[in-house]
TIBAMI-666885 format. One line per field, with one value per residue (C-alpha): x negated, z, y; residue number from 1. Coordinates in steps of 0.2 Angstrom, whole numbers. Layout:
N
px <- (X:...)
pz <- (Z:...)
py <- (Y:...)
resi <- (NUM:...)
//
This chain:
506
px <- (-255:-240:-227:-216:-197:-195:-208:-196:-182:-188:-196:-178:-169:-181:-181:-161:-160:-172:-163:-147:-152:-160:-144:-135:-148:-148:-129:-125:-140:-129:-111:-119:-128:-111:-102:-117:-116:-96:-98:-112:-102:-87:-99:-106:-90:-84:-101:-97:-78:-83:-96:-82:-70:-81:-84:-65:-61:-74:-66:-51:-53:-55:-77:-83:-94:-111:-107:-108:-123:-132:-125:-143:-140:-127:-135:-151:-138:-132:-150:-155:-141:-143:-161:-159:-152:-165:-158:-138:-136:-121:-126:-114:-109:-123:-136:-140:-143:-135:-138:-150:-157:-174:-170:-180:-193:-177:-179:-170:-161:-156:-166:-156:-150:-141:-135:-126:-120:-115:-104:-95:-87:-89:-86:-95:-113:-126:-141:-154:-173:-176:-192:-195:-190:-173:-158:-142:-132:-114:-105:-90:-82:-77:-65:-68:-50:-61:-67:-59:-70:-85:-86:-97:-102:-109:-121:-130:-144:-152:-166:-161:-174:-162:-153:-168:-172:-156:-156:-174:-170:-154:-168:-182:-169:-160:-179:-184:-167:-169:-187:-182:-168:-178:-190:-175:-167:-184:-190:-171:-173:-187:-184:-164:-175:-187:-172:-161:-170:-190:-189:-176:-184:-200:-193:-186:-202:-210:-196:-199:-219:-217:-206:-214:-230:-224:-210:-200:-181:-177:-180:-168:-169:-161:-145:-143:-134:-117:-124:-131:-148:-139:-128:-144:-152:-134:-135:-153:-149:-136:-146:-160:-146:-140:-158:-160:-145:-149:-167:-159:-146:-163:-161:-144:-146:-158:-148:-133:-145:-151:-133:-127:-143:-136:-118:-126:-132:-117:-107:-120:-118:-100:-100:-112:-100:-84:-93:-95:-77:-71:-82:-76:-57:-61:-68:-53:-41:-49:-48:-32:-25:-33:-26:-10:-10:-15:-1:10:5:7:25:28:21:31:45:39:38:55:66:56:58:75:85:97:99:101:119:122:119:104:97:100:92:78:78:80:64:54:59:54:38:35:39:27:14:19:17:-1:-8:1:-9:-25:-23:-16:-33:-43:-38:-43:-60:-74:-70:-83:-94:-84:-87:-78:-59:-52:-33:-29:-36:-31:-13:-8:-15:-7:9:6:1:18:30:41:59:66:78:65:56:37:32:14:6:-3:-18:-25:-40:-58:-57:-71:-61:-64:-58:-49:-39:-34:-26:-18:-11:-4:4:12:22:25:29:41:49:54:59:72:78:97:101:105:93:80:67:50:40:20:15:-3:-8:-23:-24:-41:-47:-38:-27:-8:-2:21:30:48:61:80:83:95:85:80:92:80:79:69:55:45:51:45:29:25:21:32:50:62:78:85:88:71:82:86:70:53:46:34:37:17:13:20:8:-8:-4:-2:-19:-28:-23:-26:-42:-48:-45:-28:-9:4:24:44:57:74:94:103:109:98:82:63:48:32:18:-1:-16:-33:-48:-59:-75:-88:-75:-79:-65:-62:-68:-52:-48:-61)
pz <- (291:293:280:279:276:259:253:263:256:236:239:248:233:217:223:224:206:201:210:200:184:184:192:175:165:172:170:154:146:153:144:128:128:131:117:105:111:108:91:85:91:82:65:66:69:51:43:51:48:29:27:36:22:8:17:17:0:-3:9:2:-14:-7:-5:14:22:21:3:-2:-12:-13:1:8:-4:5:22:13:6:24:29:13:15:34:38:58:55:60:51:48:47:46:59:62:79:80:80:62:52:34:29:33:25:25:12:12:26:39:52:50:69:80:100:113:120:105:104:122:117:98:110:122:103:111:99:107:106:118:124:118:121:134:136:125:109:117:104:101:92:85:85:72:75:57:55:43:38:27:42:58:69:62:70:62:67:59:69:66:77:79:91:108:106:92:108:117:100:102:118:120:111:123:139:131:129:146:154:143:147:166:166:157:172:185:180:177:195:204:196:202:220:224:219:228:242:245:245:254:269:270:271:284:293:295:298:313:317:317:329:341:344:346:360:368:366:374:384:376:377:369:352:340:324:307:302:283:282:287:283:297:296:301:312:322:322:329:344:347:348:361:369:372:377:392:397:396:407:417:423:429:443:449:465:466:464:479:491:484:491:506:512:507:517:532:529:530:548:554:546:557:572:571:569:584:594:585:592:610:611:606:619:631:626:627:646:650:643:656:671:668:667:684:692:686:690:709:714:705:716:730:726:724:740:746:737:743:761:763:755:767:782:780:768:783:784:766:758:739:731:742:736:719:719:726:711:702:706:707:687:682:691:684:666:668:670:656:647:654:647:629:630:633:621:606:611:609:591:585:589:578:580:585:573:561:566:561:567:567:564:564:582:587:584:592:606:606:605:621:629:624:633:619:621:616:608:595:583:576:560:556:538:538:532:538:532:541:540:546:557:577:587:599:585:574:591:597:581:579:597:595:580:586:604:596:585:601:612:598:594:595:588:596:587:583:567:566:550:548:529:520:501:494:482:477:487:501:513:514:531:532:552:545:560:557:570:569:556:554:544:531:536:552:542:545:562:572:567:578:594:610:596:599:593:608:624:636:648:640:636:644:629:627:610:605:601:580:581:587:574:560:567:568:552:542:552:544:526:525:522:534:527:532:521:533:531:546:556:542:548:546:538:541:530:529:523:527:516:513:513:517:516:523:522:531:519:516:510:498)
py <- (11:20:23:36:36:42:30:16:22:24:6:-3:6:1:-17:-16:-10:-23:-37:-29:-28:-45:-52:-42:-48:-66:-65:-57:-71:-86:-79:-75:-91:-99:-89:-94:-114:-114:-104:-117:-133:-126:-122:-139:-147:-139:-147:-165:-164:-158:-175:-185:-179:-182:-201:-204:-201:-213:-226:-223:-231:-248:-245:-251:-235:-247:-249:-232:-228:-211:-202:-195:-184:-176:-176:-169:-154:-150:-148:-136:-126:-123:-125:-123:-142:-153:-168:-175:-194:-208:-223:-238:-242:-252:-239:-242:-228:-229:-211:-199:-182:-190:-203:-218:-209:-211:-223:-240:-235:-222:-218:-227:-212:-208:-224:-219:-204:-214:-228:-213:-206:-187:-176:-162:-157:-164:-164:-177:-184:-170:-161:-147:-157:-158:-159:-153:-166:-165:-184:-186:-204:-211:-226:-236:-243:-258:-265:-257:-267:-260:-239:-228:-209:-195:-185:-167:-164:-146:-142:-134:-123:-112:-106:-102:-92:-83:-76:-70:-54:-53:-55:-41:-28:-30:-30:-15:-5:-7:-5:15:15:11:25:37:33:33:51:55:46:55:72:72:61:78:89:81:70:72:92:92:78:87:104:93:87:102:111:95:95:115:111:98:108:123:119:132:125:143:136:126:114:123:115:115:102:92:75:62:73:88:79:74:91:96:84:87:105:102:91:103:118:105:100:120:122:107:116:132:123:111:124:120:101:101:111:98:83:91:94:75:70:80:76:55:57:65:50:39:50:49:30:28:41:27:10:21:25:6:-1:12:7:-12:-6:4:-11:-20:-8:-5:-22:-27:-8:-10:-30:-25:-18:-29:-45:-34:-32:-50:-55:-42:-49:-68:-61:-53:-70:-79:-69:-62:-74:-76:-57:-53:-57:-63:-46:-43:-59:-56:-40:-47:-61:-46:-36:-54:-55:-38:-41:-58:-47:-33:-44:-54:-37:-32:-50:-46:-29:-36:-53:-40:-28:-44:-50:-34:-36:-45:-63:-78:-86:-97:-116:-131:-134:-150:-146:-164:-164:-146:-147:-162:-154:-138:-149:-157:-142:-134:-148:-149:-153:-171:-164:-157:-164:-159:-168:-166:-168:-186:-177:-162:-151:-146:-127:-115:-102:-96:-112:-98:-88:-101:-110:-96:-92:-110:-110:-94:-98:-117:-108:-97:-109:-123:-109:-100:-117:-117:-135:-151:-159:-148:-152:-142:-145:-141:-142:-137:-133:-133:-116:-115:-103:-103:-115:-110:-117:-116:-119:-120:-123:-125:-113:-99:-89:-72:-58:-50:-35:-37:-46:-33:-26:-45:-41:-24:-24:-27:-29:-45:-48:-56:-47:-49:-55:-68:-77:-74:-65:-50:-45:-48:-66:-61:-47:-55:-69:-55:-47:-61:-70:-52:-47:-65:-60:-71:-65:-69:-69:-78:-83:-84:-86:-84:-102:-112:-108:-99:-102:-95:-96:-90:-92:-95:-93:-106:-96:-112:-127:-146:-159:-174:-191:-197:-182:-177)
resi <- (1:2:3:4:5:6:7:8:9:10:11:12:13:14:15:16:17:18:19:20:21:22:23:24:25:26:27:28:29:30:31:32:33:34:35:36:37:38:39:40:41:42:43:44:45:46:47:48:49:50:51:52:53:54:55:56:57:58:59:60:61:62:63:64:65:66:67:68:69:70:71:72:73:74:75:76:77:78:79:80:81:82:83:84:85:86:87:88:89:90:91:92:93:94:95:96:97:98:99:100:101:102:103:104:105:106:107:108:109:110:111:112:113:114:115:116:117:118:119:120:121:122:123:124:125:126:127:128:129:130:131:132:133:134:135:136:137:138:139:140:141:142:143:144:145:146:147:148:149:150:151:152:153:154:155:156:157:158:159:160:161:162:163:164:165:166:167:168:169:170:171:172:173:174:175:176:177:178:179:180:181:182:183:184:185:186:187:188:189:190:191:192:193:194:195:196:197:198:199:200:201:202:203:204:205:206:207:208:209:210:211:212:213:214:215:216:217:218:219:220:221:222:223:224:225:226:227:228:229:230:231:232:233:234:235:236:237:238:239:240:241:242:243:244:245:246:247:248:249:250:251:252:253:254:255:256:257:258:259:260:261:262:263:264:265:266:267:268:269:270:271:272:273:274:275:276:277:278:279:280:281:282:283:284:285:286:287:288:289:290:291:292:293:294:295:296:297:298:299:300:301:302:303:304:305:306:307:308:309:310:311:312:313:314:315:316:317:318:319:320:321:322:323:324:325:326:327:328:329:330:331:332:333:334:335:336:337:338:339:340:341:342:343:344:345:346:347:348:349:350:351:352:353:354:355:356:357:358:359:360:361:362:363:364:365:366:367:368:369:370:371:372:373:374:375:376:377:378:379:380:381:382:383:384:385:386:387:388:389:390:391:392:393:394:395:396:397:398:399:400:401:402:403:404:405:406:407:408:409:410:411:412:413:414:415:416:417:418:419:420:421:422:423:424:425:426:427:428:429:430:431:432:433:434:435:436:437:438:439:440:441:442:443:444:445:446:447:448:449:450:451:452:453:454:455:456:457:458:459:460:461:462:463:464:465:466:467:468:469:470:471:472:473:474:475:476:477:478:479:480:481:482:483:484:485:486:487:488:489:490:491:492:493:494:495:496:497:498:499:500:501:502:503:504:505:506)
//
């Protein structure tokens, strides 16, 4: 069964107003019942302090409390005088009772409880007996300068059931006046409810089934309104003019798709057309490596031919042209096999596999004939990394290469150090060679650049740049710190990727 919003909302607001005017009700009850309880502990505090008067005049003149003769008379006085006092009695500290309203009908001793309360001296009222014949009783301690060791109390007792008394009136008038509120604010509610929400709300829903119906996006919902109705019938509005908008361009939204599909194959024909033309390049790298090598060897032999057949015949300046042409030569060679090793490392490395670099480098060391004069330390540990066995060796004999060959020092000292990162290993060669100035930090890293003549050193100028290919093509970073005569530190790194490591190290 459905229910519709202004019912909802007329029910959700009536509950709230009960919930209030109990709560006020509830509330209000609980600090009038607290006025009325201090008021009548005060009053009944006059009427004990008024019988303990009357009881020390008495003492005064030399007459013990249990002495006294005739004082029921004046408990029975309290209790015609104010009949809401159930009963108004002297009782030793014993539990005794020596006066009491009743006279001679009076028990001969007071309920334990009241004994408690009688042994504690409060001079407060309290609760008594419990239950519904719950009392209220006011406790007056007397001293009785006769007999000190002797304590007596008065105590006035007046049912509990007075307060109850009291504050019914209090609850009826508070039910009754938020039984007429509720009535007023519901009659109110629903009218400003009709006006203000359920009209506009249909009128919407109307608008809407006529539109879904008949597909007419021409037609609008009636603002009358700048509240949250009205605001939705705003947006409902606009949202329908854009869906009405939206319709119209469906032509031009489907010759937008055809042409992105069209545009997509030529992207695929083009990369086809890309993949030819690299493996045409790789071909051509190849052709022309062996053409240009060709003739080279012929000249050498050339070369070989005429120092052996006419090294009588040639003087010291013929020889050391011939020397000469043999080294440029030997050079061009040297820069045919940078070509082809830089074209290399840009293409898709081998499959990753393990690499032992606590194996690998003490091989690439060996293989590199290493002066005596320098030294190589090694870490004592060193990782499992997944990389292609090929690029990671020649990316560690090009920089170890290139540090023993620049080394200017008599007693040369090469360093190899690993971190751990996370994510990635950080691998540092530090030399104390003759360094690097800053500014060709970048420049060693291009293809075919020294910053010592050729002539000098066999060096082509493309082992840095394979590295940085190789080491960036892998997903890792490549950098040097350098000062000039102190030495050079390469670092980079290598992602872990799927990491294995050595037992001692794990």
């Amino acid at each position: 069964m459905k229910t519709s919003i202004q019912r909802r909302i007329i029910t959700i607001t009536l509950l709230t107003l009960m919930v209030t005017i109990s709560i006020t009700t509830g509330i209000s009850t609980m600090i009038h019942k607290r006025h009325f309880v201090a008021a009548l502990q005060s009053h009944l505090n006059v009427i004990g302090l008024n019988l303990k008067g009357q009881l020390d005049r008495i003492t005064q003149l030399g007459v013990p409390i249990h002495d006294i003769e005739g004082f029921d008379q004046q408990c029975q006085e309290i209790t015609d005088r104010h009949p809401y006092i159930q009963y108004a009695m002297v009782v030793q500290g014993n539990g005794t009772i020596l006066f009491h309203n009743a006279g001679d009908k009076a028990p001969k001793s007071i309920h334990p409880q009241h004994l408690a309360l009688l042994q504690q001296e409060q001079n407060s009222p309290l609760n008594c007996d419990g239950g519904r014949s719950s009392m209220i009783n006011q406790i007056i301690p007397l001293h009785d300068s006769n007999n000190p060791m002797l304590a007596s109390s008065i105590v006035i007792g007046v049912p509990s059931q007075i307060i109850h008394r009291r504050v019914l009136p209090i609850i009826l008038s508070g039910l009754i006046m938020g039984g007429v509120a509720l009535l007023a604010a519901g009659s109110l509610l629903v009218m400003g409810i009709s006006k203000t929400v359920t009209h506009p709300l249909h009128q919407a829903v109307q608008t809407i089934e006529e539109i879904s119906h008949s597909t007419d996006l021409s037609q609008r919902i009636k603002v009358t309104s700048n509240d949250e109705i009205g605001i939705l019938a705003q947006a409902f509005n606009r949202m329908i003019e854009n869906l009405q908008q939206s319709t119209t361009s469906i032509d031009h939204l489907n010759l937008e798709i055809e042409q992105r599909i069209q545009a997509e194959e030529g992207q695929r024909e083009l990369l086809a057309q890309v993949e030819q033309t690299n493996a045409e390049l790789k071909n051509f790298a190849h052709i022309v490596s062996h053409d240009l090598k060709a003739p080279l060897r012929g000249i050498t032999s050339l070369a070989n031919w005429i120092q052996a057949d006419y090294t009588d015949k040639l003087d010291e300046d013929g020889k050391e042209q011939l020397q000469l042409l043999t080294q440029r030569v030997e050079r061009m060679q040297l820069l045919i096999d940078g070509i082809l090793k830089y074209s290399r490392a840009g293409q898709s490395q081998g499959e990753p596999t393990p690499v032992e670099l606590s194996t690998l480098l003490p091989e690439i060391i060996d293989d590199l004939g290493v002066p005596e004069h320098i030294q190589i330390s090694l870490p004592q540990q060193l990782p499992l990394i997944q990389y292609d066995p090929t690029r990671i060796r020649q990316v560690f004999q090009n920089l170890l290469s290139n540090a023993v060959k620049y080394m200017d020092k008599n007693q040369g000292r090469i360093h190899v150090e690993v971190t751990d990162n996370d994510q990635e290993w950080t691998f540092s060669i530090a030399d104390n060679g003759p360094g690097i100035e800053e500014k060709y930090f970048d420049k060693i890293f291009g293809i075919f650049q020294t910053l010592v003549p050729k002539d000098q050193y066999q060096s082509t100028g493309v082992g840095l740049a394979v590295v940085k290919k190789i080491i960036e093509n892998s997903g890792g970073r490549i950098w040097l710190t350098s000062q000039v005569n102190e030495g050079c530190t390469f670092r980079f790194t290598v992602p872990k990727q799927t990491i294995a490591c050595q037992a001692a190290t794990c």
